[in-house]
VOPAGU-2260 file (C-alpha; in pm, 1 decimal, decimal comma):
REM VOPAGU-2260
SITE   aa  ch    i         X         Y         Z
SITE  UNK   A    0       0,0       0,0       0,0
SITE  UNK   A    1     290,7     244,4      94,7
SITE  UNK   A    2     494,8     136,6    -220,5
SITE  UNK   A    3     184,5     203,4    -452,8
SITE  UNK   A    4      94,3     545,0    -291,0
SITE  UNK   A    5     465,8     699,7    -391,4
SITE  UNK   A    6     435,6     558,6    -730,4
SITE  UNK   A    7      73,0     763,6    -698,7
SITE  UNK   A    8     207,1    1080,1    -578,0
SITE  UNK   A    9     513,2    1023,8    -799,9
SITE  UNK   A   10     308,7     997,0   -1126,6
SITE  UNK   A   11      85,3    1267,5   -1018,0
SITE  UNK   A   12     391,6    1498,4    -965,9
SITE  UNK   A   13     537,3    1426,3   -1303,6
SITE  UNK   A   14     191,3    1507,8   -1420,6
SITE  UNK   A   15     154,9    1861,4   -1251,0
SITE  UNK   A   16     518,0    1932,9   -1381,8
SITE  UNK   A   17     415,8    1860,8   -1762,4
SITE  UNK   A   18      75,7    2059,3   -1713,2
SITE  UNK   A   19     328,8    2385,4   -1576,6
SITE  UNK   A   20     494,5    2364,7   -1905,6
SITE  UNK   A   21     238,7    2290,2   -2145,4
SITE  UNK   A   22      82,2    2610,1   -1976,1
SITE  UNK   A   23     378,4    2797,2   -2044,6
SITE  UNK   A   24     381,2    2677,0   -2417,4
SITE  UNK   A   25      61,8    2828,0   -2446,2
SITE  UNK   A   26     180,0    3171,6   -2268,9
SITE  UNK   A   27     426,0    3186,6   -2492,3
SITE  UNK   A   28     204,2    3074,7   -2803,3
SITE  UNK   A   29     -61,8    3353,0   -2698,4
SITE  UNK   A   30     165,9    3631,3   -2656,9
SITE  UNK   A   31     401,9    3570,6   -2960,1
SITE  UNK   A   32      56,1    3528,7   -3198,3
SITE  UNK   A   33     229,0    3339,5   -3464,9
SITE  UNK   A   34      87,7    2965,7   -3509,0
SITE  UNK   A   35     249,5    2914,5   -3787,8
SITE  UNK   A   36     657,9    2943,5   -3657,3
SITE  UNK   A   37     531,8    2877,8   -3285,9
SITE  UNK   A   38     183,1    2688,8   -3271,0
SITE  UNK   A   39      -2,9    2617,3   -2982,6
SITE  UNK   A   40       8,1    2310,6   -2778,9
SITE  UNK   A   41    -371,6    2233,5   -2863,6
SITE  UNK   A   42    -225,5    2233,3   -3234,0
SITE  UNK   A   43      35,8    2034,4   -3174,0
SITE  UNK   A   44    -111,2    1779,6   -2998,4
SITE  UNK   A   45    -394,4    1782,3   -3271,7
SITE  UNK   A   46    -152,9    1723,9   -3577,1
SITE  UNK   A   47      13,7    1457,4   -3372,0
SITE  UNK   A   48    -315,5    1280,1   -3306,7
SITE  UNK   A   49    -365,0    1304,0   -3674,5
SITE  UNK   A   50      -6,0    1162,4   -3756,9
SITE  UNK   A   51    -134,9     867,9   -3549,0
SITE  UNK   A   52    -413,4     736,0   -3708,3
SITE  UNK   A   53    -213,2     737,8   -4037,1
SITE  UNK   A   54     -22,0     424,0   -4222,2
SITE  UNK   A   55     227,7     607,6   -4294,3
SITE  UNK   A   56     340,3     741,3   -3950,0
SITE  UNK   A   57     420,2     331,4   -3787,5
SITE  UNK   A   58     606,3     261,1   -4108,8
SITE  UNK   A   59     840,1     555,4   -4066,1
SITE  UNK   A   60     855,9     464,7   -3699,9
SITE  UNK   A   61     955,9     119,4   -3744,9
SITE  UNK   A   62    1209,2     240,7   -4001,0
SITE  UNK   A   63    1384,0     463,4   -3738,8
SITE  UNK   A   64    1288,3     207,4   -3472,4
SITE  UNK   A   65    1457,3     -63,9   -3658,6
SITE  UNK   A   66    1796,2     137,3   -3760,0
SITE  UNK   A   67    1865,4     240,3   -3423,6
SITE  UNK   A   68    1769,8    -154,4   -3289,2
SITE  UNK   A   69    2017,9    -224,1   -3495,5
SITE  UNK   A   70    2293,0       2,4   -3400,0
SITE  UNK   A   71    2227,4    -103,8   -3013,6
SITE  UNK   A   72    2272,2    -494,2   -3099,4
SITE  UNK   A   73    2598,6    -414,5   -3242,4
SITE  UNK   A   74    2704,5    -181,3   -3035,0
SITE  UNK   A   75    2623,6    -389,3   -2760,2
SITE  UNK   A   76    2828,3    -711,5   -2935,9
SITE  UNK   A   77    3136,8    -525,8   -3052,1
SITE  UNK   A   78    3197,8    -273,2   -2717,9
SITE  UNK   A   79    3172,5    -607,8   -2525,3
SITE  UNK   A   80    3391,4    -818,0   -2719,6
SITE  UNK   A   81    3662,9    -497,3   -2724,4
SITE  UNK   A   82    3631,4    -479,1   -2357,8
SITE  UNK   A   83    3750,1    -844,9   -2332,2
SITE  UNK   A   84    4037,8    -813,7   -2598,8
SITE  UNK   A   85    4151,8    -484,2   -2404,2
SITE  UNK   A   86    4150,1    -686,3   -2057,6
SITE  UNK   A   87    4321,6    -952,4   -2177,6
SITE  UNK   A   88    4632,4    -794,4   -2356,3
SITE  UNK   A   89    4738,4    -523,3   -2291,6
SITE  UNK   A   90    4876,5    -438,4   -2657,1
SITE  UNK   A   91    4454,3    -443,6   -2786,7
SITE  UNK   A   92    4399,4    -175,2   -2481,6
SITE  UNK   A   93    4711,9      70,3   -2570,8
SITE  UNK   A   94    4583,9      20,0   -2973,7
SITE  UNK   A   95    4193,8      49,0   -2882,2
SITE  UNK   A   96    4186,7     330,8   -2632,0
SITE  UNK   A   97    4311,3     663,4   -2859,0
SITE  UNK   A   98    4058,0     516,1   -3115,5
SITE  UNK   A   99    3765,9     510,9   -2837,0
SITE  UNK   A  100    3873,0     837,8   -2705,6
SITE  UNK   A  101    3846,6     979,9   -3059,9
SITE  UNK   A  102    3502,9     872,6   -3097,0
SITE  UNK   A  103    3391,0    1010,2   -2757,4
SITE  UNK   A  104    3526,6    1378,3   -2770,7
SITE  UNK   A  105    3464,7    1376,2   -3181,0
SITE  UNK   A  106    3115,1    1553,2   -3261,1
SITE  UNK   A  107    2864,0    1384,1   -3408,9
SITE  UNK   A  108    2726,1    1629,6   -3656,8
SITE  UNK   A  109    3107,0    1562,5   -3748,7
SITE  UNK   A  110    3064,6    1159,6   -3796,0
SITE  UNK   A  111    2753,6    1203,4   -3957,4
SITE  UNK   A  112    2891,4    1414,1   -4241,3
SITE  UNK   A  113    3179,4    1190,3   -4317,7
SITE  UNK   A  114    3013,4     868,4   -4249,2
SITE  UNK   A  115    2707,6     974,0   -4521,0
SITE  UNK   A  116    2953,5    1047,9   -4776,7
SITE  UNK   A  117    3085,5     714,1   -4744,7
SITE  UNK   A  118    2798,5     502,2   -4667,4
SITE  UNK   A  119    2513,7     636,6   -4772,0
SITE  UNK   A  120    2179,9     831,9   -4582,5
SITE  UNK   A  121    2035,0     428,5   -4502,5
SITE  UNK   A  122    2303,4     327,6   -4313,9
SITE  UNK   A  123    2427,0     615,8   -4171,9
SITE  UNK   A  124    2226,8     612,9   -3878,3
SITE  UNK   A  125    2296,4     248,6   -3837,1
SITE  UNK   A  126    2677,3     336,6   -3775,7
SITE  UNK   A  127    2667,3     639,0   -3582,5
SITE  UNK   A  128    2437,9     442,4   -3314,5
SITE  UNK   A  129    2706,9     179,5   -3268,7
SITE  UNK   A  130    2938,1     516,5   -3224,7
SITE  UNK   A  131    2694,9     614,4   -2956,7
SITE  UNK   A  132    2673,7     242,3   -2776,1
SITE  UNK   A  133    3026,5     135,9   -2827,6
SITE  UNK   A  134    3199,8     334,2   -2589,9
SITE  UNK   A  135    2993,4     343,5   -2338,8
SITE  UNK   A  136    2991,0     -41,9   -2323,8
SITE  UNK   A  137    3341,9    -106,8   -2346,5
SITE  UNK   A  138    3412,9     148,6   -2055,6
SITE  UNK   A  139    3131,6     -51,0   -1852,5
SITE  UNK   A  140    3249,2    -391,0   -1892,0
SITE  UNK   A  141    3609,3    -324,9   -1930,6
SITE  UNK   A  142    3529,8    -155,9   -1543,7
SITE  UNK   A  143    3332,8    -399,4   -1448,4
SITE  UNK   A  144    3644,6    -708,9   -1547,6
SITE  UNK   A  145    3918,3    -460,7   -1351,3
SITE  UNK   A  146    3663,3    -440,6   -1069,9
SITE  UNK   A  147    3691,9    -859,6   -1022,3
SITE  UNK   A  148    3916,8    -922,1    -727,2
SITE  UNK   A  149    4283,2   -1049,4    -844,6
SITE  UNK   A  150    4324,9   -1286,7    -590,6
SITE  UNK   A  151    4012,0   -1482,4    -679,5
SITE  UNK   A  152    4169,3   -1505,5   -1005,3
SITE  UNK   A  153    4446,5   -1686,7    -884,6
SITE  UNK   A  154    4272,9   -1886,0    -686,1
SITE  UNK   A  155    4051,9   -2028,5    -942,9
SITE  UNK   A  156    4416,2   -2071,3   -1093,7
SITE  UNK   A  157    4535,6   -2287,8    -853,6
SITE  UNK   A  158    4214,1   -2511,2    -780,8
SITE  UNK   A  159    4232,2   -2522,5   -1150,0
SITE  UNK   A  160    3829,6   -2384,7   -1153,9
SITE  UNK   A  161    3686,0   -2481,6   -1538,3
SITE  UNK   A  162    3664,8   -2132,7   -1714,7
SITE  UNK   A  163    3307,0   -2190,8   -1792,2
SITE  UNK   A  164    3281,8   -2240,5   -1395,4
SITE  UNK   A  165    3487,0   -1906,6   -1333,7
SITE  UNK   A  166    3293,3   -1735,2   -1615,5
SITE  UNK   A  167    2926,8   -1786,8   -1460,6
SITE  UNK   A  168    3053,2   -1797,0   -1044,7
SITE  UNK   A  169    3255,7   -1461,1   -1045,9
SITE  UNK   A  170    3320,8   -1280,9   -1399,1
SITE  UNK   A  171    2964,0   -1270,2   -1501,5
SITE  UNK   A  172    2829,2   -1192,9   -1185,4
SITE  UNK   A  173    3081,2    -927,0   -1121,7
SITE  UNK   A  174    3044,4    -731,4   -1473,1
SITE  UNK   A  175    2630,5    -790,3   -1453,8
SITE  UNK   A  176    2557,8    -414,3   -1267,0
SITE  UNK   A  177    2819,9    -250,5   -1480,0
SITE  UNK   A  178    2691,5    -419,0   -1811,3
SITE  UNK   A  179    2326,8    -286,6   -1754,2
SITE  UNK   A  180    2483,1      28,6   -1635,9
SITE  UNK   A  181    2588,4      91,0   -1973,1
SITE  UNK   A  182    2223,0     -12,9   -2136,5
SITE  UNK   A  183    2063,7     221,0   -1910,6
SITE  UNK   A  184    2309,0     528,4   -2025,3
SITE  UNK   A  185    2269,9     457,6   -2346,6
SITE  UNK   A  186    1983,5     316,1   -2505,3
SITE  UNK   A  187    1808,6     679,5   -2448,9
SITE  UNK   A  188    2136,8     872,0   -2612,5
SITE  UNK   A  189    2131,7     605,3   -2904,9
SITE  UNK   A  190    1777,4     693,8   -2989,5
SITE  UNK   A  191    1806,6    1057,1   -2985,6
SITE  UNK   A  192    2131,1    1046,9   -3231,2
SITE  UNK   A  193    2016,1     805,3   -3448,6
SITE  UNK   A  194    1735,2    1049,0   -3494,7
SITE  UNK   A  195    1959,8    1352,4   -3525,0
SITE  UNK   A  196    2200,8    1123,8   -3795,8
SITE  UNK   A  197    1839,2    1072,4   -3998,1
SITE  UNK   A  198    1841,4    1468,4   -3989,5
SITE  UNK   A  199    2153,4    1551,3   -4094,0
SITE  UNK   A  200    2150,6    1290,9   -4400,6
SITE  UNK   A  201    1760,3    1337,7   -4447,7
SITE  UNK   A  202    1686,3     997,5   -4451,5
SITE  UNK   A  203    1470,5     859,6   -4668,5
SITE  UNK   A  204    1158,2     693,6   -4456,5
SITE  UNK   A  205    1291,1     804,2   -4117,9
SITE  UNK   A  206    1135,6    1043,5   -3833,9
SITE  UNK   A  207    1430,5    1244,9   -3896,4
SITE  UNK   A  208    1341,6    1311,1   -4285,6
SITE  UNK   A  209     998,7    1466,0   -4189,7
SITE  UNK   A  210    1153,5    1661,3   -3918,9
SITE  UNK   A  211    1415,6    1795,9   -4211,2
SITE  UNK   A  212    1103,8    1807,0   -4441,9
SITE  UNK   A  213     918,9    2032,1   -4203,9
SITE  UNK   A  214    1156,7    2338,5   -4148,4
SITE  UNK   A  215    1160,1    2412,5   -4560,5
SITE  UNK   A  216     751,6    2429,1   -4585,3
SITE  UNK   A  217     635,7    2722,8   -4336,0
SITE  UNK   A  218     258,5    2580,4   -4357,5
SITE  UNK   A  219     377,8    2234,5   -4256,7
SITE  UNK   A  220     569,4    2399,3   -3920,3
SITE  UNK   A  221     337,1    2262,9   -3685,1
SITE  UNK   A  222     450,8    1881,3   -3834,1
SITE  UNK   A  223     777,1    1972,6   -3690,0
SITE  UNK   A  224     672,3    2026,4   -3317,5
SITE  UNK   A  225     421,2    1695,5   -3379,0
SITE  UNK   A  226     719,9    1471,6   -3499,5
SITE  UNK   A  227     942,0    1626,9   -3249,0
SITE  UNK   A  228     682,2    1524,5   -2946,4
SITE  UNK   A  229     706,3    1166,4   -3124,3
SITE  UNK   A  230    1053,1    1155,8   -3059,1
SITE  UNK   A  231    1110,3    1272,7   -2705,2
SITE  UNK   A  232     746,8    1028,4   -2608,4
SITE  UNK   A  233     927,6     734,5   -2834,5
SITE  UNK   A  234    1311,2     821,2   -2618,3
SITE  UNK   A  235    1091,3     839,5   -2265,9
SITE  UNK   A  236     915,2     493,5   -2338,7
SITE  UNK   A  237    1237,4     371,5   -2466,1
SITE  UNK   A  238    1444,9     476,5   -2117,4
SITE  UNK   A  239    1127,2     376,5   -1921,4
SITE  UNK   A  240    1074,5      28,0   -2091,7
SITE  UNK   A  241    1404,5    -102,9   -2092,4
SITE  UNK   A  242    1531,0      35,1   -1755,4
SITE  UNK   A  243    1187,8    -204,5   -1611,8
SITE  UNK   A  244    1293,0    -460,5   -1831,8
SITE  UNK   A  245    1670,9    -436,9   -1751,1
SITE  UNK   A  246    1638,3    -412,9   -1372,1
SITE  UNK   A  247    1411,0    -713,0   -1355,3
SITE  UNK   A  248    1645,6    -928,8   -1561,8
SITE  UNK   A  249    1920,2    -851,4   -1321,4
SITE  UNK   A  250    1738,3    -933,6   -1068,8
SITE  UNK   A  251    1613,0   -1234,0   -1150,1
SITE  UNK   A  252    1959,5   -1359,8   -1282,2
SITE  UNK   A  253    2042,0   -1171,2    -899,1
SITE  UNK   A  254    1795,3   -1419,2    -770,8
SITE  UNK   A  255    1919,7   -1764,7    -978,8
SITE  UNK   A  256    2281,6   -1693,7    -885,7
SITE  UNK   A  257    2204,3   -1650,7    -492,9
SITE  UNK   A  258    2366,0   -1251,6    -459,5
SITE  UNK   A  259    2172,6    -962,6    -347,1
SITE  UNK   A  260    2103,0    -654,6    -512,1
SITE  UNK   A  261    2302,5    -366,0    -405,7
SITE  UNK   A  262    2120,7    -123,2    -613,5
């Protein structure tokens, strides 16, 4: 009863906060008088009703959807795999790390441009979400292996432990929080710049082409604040969805492996 009564007042304060801003959208839409640059909220909200009860609006969804899926997944695959390679030799860690701090202090209005040159406005995207997963990842799970206590390693040495053993008792277990760490930092940035790549390269079936397509027709303004709302609702169900969905896995694999949750 207690736990359910913060989520209540919770929700209801994250409520009260949106309703102060919308309010102040519609200030600010009153006194400026220009619906066409700066439309209302009730217009906004209108046109993106609209956009919803149209075909065309889930296939461009699942287009983005699906591009930046994809960029996670491989993110995901190659940031852990470098994280191993860099924490077992120390040659793959001196050759990988200038390369991942490149990609980290590099723009990514930068990327984009050179990438779409290259590659094309389809895969674009694709690429610069791996950019956006990768590091994070590798810094998480490369962590998370230097976190594992060297004397248990050399232990399991001398009782000659089976690596599969070693792997599921203490390397899994102790790279687990960091790991989901990671997914939880950046499955909400991956969304926004694959997005933002989509933009920049315009495209073509992508949330980010009818956000580009918006700013050049003056009369079609209002489809840019109705896209845009897509967006940030599609990033806050993303963060919200997968943070449940993360935090439950760990648990339960939390649960299975007889630890305790520290978070």
């Amino acid at each position: 009863m207690e736990a359910f009564k913060k989520i209540s007042l919770r929700c209801l304060k994250l409520l009260l906060i949106a309703l102060f801003w919308i309010l102040v959208w519609a200030i600010c839409a009153k006194i400026m008088n220009l619906p066409i640059l700066f439309p209302s909220p009730v217009n906004v909200l209108k046109r993106f009703f609209e956009l919803l009860g149209t075909k065309e609006f889930y296939l461009i969804t699942g287009s983005s959807l699906y591009r930046v899926f994809s960029g996670i997944i491989i993110g995901i695959l190659i940031g852990s795999i470098l994280a191993v390679l860099c924490s077992i030799s120390k040659l793959v860690y001196d050759i990988f790390y200038p390369v991942i701090t490149v990609i980290k202090s590099t723009p990514i209005a930068s990327f984009v441009l050179l990438i779409w040159l290259f590659m094309g406005d389809q895969i674009t995207p694709i690429i610069i979400t791996v950019i956006m997963v990768l590091p994070i990842v590798w810094a998480n799970i490369y962590k998370g292996i230097e976190s594992i206590d060297k004397n248990l390693i050399e232990v399991c040495r001398a009782y000659k432990i089976p690596i599969k053993k070693r792997i599921s008792a203490f390397y899994v277990p102790s790279i687990m929080p960091f790991f989901v760490s990671s997914l939880l930092s950046g499955i909400g940035l991956a969304w926004k710049a694959g997005v933002a790549a989509e933009v920049l390269c315009s495209t073509k079936r992508s949330m980010g082409e009818e956000i580009w397509n918006a700013k050049y027709d003056i009369e079609r303004a209002v489809d840019l604040y109705a896209w845009t709302v897509a967006v940030i609702l599609i990033s806050l169900v993303f963060e919200l969805v997968f943070s449940k969905l993360i935090k439950k896995l760990l648990n339960k694999y939390i649960k299975s492996t007889g630890g305790s949750n520290e978070n």
